[in-house]
C-alpha positions, -999 to +999 in steps of 0.1 A: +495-061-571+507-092-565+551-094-569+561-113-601+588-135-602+609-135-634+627-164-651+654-156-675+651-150-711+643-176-734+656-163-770+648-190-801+669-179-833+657-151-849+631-144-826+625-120-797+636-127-760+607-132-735+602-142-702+580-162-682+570-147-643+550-164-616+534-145-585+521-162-551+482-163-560+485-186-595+489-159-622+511-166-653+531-138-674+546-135-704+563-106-717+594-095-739+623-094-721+635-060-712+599-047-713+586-067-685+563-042-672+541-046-705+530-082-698+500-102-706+486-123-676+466-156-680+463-190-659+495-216-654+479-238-675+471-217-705+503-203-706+520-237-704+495-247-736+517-218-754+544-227-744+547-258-757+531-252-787+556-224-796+582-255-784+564-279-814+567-250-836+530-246-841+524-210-831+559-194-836+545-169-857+528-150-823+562-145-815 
């Protein structure tokens, strides 16, 4: 398994902390912060969709 590299928590109000992770061969993560090893993986690009429709406030509610 590929090494993932962590960015640091991002925490909106009232919501959970969770963190984004790259590795070397293109693979996204996401996962809650502090339980990293529990992470869903996906493409760049799909996980950049969520993100910045979490950002618009259109799918806060997976949070």
């Amino acid at each position: 398994m590929a090494e993932i590299t962590w960015e640091e928590p991002y925490c909106a109000e009232g919501n959970n902390c969770f963190r984004i992770g790259t590795d070397t061969e293109g693979n996204a993560y996401i996962a809650v912060a502090g339980q990293e090893e529990r992470h869903l993986t996906d493409s760049r690009d799909a996980l950049r969709a969520l993100i910045r429709d979490i950002k618009e406030g259109k799918a806060d509610h997976l949070l």
